[in-house]
mmCIF file as Biopython writes it, N, C-alpha, C and O atoms, coordinates in Angstrom:
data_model
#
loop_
_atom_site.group_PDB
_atom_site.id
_atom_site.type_symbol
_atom_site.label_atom_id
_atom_site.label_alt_id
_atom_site.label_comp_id
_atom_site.label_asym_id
_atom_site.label_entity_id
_atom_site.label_seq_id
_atom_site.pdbx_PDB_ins_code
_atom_site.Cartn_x
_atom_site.Cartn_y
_atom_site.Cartn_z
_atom_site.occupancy
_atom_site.B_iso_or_equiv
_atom_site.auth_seq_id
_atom_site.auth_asym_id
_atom_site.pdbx_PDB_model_num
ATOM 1   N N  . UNK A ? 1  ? 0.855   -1.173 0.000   1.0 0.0 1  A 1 
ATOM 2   C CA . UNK A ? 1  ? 0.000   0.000  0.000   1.0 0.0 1  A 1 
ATOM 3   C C  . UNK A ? 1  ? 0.902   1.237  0.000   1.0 0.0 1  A 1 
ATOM 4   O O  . UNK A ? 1  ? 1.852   1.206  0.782   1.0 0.0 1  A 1 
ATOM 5   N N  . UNK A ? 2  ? 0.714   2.501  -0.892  1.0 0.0 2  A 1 
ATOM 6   C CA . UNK A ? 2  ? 1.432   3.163  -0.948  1.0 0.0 2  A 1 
ATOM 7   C C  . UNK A ? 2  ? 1.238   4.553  0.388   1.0 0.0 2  A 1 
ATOM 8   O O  . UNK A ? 2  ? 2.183   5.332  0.509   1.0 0.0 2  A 1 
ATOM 9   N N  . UNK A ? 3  ? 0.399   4.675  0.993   1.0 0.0 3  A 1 
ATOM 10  C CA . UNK A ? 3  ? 0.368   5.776  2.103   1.0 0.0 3  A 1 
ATOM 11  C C  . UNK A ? 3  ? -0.987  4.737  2.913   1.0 0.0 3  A 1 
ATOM 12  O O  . UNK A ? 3  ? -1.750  3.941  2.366   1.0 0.0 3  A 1 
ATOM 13  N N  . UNK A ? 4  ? -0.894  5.117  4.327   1.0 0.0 4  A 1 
ATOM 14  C CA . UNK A ? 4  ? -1.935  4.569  5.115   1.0 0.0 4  A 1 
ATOM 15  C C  . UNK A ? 4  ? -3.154  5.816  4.480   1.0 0.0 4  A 1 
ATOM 16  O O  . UNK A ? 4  ? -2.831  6.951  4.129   1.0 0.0 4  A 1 
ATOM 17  N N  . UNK A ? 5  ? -4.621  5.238  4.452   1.0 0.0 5  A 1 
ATOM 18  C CA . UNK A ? 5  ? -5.688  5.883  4.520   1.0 0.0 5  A 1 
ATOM 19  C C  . UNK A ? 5  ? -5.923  6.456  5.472   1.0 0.0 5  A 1 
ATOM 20  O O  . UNK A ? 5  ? -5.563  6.132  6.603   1.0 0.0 5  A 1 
ATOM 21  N N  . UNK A ? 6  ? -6.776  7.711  5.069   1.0 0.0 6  A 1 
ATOM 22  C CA . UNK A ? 6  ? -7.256  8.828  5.908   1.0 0.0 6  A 1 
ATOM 23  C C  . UNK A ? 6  ? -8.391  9.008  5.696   1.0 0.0 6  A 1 
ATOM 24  O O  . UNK A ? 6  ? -8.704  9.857  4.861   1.0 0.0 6  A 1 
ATOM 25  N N  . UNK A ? 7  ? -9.439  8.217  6.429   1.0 0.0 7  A 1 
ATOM 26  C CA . UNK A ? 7  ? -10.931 7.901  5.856   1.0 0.0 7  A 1 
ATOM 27  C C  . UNK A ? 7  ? -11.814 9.676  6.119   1.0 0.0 7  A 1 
ATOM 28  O O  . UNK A ? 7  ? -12.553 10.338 5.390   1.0 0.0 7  A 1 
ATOM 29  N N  . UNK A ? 8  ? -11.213 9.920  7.614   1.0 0.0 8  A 1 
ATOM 30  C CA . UNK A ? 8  ? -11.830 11.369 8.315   1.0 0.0 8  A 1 
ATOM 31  C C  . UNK A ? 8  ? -11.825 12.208 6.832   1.0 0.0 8  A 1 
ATOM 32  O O  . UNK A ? 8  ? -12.709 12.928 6.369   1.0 0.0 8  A 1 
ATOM 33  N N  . UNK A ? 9  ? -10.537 11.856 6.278   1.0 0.0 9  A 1 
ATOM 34  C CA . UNK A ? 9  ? -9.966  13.199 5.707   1.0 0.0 9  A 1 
ATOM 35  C C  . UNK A ? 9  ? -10.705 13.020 3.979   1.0 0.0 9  A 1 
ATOM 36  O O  . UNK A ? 9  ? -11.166 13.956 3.326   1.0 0.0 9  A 1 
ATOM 37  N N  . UNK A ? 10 ? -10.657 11.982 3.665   1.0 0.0 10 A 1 
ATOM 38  C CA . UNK A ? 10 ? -11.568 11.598 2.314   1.0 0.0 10 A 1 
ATOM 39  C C  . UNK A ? 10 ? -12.991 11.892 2.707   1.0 0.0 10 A 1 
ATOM 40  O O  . UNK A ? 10 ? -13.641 12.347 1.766   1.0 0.0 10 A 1 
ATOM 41  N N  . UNK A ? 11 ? -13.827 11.725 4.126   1.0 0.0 11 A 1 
ATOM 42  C CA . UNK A ? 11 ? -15.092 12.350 4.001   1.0 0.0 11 A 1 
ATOM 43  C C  . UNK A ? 11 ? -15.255 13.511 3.919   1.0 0.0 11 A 1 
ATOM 44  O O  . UNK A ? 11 ? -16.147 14.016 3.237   1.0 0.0 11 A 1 
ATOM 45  N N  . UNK A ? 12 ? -14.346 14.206 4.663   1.0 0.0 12 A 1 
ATOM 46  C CA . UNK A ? 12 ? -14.313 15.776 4.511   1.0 0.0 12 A 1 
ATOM 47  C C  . UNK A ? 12 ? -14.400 16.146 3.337   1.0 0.0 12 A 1 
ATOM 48  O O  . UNK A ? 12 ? -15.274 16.992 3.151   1.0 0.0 12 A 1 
ATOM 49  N N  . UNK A ? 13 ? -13.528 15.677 2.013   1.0 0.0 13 A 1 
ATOM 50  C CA . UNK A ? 13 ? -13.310 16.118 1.145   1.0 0.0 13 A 1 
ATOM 51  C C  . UNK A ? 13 ? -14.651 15.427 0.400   1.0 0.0 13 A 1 
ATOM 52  O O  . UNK A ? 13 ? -14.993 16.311 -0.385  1.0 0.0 13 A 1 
ATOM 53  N N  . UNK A ? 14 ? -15.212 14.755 0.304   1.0 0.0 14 A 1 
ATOM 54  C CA . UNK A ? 14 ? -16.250 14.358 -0.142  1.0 0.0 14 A 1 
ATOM 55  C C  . UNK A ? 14 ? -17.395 14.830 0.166   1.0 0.0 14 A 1 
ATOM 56  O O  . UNK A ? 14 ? -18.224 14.874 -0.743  1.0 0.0 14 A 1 
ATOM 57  N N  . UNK A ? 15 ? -17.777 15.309 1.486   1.0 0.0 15 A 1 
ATOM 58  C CA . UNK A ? 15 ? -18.941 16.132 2.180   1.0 0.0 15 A 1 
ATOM 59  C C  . UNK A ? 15 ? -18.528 17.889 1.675   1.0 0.0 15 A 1 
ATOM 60  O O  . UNK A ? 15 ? -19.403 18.534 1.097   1.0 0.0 15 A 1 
ATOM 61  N N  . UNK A ? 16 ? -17.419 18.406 1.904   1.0 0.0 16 A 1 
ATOM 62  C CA . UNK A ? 16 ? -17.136 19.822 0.823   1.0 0.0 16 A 1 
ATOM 63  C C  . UNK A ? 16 ? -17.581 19.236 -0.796  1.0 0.0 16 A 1 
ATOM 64  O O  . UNK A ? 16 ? -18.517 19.981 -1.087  1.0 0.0 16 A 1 
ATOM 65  N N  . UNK A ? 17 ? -17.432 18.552 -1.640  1.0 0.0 17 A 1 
ATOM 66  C CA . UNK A ? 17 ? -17.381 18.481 -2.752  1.0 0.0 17 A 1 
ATOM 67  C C  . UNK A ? 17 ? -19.072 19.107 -2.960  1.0 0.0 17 A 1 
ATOM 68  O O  . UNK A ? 17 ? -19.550 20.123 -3.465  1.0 0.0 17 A 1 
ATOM 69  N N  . UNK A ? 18 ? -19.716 17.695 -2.164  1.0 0.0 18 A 1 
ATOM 70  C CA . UNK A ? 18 ? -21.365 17.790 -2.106  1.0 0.0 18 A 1 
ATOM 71  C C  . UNK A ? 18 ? -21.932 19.174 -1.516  1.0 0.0 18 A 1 
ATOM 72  O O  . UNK A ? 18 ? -23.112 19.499 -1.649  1.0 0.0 18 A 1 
ATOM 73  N N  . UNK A ? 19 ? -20.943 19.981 -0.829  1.0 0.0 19 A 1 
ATOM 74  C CA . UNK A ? 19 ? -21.814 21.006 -0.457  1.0 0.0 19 A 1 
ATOM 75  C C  . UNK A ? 19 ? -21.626 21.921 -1.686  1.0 0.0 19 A 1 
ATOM 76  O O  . UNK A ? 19 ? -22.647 22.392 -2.186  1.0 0.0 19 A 1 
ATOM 77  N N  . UNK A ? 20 ? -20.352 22.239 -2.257  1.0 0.0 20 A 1 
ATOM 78  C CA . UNK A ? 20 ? -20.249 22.958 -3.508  1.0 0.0 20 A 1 
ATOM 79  C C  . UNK A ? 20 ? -21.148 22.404 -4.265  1.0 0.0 20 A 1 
ATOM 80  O O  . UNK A ? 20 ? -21.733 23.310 -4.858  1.0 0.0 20 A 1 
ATOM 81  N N  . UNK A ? 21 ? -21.568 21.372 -4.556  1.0 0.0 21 A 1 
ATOM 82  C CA . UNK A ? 21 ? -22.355 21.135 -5.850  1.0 0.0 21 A 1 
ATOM 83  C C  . UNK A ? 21 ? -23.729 21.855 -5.833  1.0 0.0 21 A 1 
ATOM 84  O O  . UNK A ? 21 ? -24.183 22.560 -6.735  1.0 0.0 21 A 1 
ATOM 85  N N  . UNK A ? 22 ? -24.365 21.521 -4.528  1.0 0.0 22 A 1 
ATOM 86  C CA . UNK A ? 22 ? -25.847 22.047 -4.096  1.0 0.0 22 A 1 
ATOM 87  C C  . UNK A ? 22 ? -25.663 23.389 -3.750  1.0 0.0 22 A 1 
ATOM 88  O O  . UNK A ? 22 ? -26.625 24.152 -3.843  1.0 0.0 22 A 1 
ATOM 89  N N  . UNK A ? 23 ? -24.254 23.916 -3.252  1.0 0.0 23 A 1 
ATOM 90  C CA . UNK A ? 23 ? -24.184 25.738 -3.416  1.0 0.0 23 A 1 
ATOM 91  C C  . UNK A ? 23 ? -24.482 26.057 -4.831  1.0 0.0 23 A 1 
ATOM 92  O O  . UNK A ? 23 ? -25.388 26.785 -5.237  1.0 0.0 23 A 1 
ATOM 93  N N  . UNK A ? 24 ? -23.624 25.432 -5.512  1.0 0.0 24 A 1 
ATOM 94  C CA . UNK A ? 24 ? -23.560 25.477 -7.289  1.0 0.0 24 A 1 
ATOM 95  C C  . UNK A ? 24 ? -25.290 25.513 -8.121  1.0 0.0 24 A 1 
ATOM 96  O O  . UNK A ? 24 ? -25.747 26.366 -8.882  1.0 0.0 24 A 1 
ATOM 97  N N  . UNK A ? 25 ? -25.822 24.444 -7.685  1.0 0.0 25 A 1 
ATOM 98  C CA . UNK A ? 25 ? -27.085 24.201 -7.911  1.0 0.0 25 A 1 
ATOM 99  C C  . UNK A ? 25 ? -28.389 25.144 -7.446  1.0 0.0 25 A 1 
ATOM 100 O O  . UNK A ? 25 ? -29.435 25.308 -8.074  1.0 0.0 25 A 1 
ATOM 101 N N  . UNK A ? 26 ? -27.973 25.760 -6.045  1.0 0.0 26 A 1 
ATOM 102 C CA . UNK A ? 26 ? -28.873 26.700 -5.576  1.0 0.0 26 A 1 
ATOM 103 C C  . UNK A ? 26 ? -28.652 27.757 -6.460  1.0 0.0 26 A 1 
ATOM 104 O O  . UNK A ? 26 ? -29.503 27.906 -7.337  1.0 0.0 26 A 1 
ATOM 105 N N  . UNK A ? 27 ? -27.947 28.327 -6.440  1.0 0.0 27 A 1 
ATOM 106 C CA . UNK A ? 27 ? -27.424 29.660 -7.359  1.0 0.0 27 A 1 
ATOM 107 C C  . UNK A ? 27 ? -27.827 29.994 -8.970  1.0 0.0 27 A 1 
ATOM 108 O O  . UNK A ? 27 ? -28.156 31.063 -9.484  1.0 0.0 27 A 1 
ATOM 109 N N  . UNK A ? 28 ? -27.697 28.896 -9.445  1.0 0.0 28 A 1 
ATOM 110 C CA . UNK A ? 28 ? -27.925 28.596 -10.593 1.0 0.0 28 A 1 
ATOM 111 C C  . UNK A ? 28 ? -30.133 28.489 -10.789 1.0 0.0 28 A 1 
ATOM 112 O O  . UNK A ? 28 ? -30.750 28.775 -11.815 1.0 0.0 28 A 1 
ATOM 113 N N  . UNK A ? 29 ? -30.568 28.150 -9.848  1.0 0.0 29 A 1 
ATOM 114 C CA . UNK A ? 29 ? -31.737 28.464 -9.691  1.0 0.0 29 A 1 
ATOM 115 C C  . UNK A ? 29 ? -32.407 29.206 -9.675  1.0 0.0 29 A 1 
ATOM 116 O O  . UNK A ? 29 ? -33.473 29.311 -10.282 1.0 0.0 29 A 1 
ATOM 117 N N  . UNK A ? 30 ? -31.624 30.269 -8.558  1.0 0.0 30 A 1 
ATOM 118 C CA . UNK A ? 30 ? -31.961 31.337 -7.743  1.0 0.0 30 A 1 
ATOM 119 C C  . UNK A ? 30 ? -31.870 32.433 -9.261  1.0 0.0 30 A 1 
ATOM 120 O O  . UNK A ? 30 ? -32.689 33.246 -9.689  1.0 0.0 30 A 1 
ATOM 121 N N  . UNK A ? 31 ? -30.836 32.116 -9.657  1.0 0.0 31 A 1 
ATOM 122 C CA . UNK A ? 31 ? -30.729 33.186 -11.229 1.0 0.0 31 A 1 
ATOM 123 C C  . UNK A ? 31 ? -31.936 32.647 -12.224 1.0 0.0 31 A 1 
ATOM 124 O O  . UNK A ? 31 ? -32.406 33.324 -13.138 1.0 0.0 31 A 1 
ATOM 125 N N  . UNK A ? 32 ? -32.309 31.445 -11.917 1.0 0.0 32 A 1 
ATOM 126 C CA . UNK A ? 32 ? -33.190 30.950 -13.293 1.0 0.0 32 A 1 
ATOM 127 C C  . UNK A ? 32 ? -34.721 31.609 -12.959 1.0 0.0 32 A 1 
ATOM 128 O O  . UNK A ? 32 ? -35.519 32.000 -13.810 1.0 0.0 32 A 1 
ATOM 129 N N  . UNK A ? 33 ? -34.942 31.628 -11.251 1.0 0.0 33 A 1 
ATOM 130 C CA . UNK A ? 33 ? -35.768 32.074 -10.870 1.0 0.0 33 A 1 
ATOM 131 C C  . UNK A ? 33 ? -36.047 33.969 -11.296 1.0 0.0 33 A 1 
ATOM 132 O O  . UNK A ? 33 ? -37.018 34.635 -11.653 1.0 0.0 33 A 1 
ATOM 133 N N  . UNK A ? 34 ? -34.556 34.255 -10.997 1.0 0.0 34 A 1 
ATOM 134 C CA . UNK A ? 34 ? -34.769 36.278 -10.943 1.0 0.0 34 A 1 
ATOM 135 C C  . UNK A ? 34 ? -34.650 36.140 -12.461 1.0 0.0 34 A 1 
ATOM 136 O O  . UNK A ? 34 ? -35.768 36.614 -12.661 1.0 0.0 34 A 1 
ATOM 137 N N  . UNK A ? 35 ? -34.272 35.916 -13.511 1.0 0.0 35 A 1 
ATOM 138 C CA . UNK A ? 35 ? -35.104 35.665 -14.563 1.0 0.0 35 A 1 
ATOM 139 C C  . UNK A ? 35 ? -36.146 35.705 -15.263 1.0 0.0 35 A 1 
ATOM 140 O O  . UNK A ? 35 ? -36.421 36.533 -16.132 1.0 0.0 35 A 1 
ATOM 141 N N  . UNK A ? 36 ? -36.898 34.610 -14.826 1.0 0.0 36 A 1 
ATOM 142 C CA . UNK A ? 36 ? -38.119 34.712 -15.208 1.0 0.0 36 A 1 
ATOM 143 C C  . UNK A ? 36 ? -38.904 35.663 -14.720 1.0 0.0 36 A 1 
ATOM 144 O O  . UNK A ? 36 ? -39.823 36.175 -15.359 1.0 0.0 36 A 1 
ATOM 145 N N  . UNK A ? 37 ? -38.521 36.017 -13.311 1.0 0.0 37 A 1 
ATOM 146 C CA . UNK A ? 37 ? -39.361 37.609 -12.536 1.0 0.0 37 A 1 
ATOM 147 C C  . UNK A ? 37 ? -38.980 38.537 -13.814 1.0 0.0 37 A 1 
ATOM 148 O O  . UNK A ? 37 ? -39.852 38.803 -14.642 1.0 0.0 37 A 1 
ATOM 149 N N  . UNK A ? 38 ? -37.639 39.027 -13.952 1.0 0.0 38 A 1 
ATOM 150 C CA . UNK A ? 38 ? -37.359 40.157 -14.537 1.0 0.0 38 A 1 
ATOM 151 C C  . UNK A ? 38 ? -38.135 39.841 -16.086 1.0 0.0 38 A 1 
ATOM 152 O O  . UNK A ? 38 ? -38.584 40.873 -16.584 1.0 0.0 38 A 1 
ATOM 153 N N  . UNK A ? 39 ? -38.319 38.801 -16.769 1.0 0.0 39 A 1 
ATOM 154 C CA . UNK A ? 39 ? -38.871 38.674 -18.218 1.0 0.0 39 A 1 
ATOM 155 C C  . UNK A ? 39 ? -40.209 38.793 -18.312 1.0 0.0 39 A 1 
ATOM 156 O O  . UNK A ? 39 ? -40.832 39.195 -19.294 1.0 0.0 39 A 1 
ATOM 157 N N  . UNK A ? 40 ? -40.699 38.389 -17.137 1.0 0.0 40 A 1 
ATOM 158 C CA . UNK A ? 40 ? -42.743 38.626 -17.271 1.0 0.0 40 A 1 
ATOM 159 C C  . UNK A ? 40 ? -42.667 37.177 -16.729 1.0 0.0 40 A 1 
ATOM 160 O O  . UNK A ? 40 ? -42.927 36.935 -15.550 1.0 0.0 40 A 1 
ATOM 161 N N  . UNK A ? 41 ? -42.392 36.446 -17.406 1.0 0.0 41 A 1 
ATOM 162 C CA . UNK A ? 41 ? -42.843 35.082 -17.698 1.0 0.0 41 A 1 
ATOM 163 C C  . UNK A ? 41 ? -43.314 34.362 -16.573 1.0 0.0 41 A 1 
ATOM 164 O O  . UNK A ? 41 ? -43.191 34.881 -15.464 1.0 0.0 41 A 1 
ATOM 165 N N  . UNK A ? 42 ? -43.697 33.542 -16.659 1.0 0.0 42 A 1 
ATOM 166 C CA . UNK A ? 42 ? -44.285 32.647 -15.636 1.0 0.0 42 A 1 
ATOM 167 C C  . UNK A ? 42 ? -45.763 31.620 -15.662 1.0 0.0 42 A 1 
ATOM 168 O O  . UNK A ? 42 ? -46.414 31.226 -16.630 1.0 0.0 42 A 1 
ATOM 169 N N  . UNK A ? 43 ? -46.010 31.338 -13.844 1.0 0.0 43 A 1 
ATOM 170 C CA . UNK A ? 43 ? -47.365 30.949 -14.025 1.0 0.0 43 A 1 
ATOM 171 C C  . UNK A ? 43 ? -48.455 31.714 -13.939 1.0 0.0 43 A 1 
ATOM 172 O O  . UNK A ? 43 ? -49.532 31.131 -13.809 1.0 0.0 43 A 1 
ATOM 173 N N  . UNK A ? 44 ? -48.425 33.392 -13.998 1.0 0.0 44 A 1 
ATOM 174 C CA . UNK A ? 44 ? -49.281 34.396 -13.794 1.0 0.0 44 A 1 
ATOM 175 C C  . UNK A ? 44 ? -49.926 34.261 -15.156 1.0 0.0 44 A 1 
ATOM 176 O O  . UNK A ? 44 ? -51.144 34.226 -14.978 1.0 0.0 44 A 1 
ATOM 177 N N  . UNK A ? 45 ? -49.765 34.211 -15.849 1.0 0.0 45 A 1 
ATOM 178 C CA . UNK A ? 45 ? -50.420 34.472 -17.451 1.0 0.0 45 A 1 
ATOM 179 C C  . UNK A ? 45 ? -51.117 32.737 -17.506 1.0 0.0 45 A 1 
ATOM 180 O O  . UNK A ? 45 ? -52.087 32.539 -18.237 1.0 0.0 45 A 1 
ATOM 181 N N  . UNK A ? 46 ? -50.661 31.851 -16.874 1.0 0.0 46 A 1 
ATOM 182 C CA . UNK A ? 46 ? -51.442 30.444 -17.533 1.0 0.0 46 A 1 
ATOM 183 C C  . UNK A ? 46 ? -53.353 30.456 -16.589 1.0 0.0 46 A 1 
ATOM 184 O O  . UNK A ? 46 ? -54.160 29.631 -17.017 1.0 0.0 46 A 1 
ATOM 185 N N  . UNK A ? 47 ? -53.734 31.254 -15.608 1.0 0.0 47 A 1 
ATOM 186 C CA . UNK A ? 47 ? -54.734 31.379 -15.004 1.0 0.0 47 A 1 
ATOM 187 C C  . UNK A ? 47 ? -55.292 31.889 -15.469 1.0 0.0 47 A 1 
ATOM 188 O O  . UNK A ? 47 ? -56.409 31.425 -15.697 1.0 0.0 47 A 1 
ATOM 189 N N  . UNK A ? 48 ? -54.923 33.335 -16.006 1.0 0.0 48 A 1 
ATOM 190 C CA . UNK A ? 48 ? -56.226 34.326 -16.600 1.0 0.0 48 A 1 
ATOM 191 C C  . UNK A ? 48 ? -56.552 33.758 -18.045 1.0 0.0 48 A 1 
ATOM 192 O O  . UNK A ? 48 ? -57.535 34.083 -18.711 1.0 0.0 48 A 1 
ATOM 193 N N  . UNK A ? 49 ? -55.075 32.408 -18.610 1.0 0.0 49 A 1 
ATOM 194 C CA . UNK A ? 49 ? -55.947 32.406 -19.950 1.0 0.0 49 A 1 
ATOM 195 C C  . UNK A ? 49 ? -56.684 31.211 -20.005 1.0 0.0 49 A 1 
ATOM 196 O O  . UNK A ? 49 ? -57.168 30.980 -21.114 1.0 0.0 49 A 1 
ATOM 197 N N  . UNK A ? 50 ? -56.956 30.208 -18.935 1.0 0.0 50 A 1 
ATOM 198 C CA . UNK A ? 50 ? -57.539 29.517 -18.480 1.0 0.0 50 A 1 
ATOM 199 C C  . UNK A ? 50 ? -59.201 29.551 -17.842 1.0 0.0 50 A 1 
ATOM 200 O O  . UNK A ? 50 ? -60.076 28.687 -17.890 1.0 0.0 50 A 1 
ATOM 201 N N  . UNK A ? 51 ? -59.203 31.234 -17.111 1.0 0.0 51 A 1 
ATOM 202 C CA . UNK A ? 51 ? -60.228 31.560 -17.118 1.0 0.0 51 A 1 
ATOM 203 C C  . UNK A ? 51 ? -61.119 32.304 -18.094 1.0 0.0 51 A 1 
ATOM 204 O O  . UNK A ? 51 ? -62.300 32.601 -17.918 1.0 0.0 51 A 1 
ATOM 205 N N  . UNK A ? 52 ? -60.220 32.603 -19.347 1.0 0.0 52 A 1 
ATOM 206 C CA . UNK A ? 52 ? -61.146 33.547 -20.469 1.0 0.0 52 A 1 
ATOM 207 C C  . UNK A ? 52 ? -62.313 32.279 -21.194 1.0 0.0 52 A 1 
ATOM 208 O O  . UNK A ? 52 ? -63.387 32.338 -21.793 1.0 0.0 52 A 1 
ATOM 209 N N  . UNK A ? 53 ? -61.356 31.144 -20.718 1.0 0.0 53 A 1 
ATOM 210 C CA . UNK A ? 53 ? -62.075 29.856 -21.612 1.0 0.0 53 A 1 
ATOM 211 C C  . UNK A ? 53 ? -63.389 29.661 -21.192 1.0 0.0 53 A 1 
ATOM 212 O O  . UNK A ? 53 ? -64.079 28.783 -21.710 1.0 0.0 53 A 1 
#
């Protein structure tokens, strides 16, 4: 075996990886979300044309 394992130290680095990803993932939302605010778009327009019917 070339170095003894460091299991503590591989979860650490594995539990940071997973938190960057879901930081990564929130963010990326959070913009997809202020987006669609700033464009109009949304589910506001699918009700009123639902009720003209």
């Amino acid at each position: 075996m070339a170095f003894k394992p460091n299991y503590n130290h591989e979860r650490a680095e594995r539990n940071r990886a997973k938190a960057a990803k879901a930081e990564q993932k929130l963010k990326a939302r959070e913009e997809k979300a202020a987006q669609r605010k700033a464009t109009g778009d949304g589910n506001d327009a699918a009700p009123e044309e639902g009720s003209a019917e």
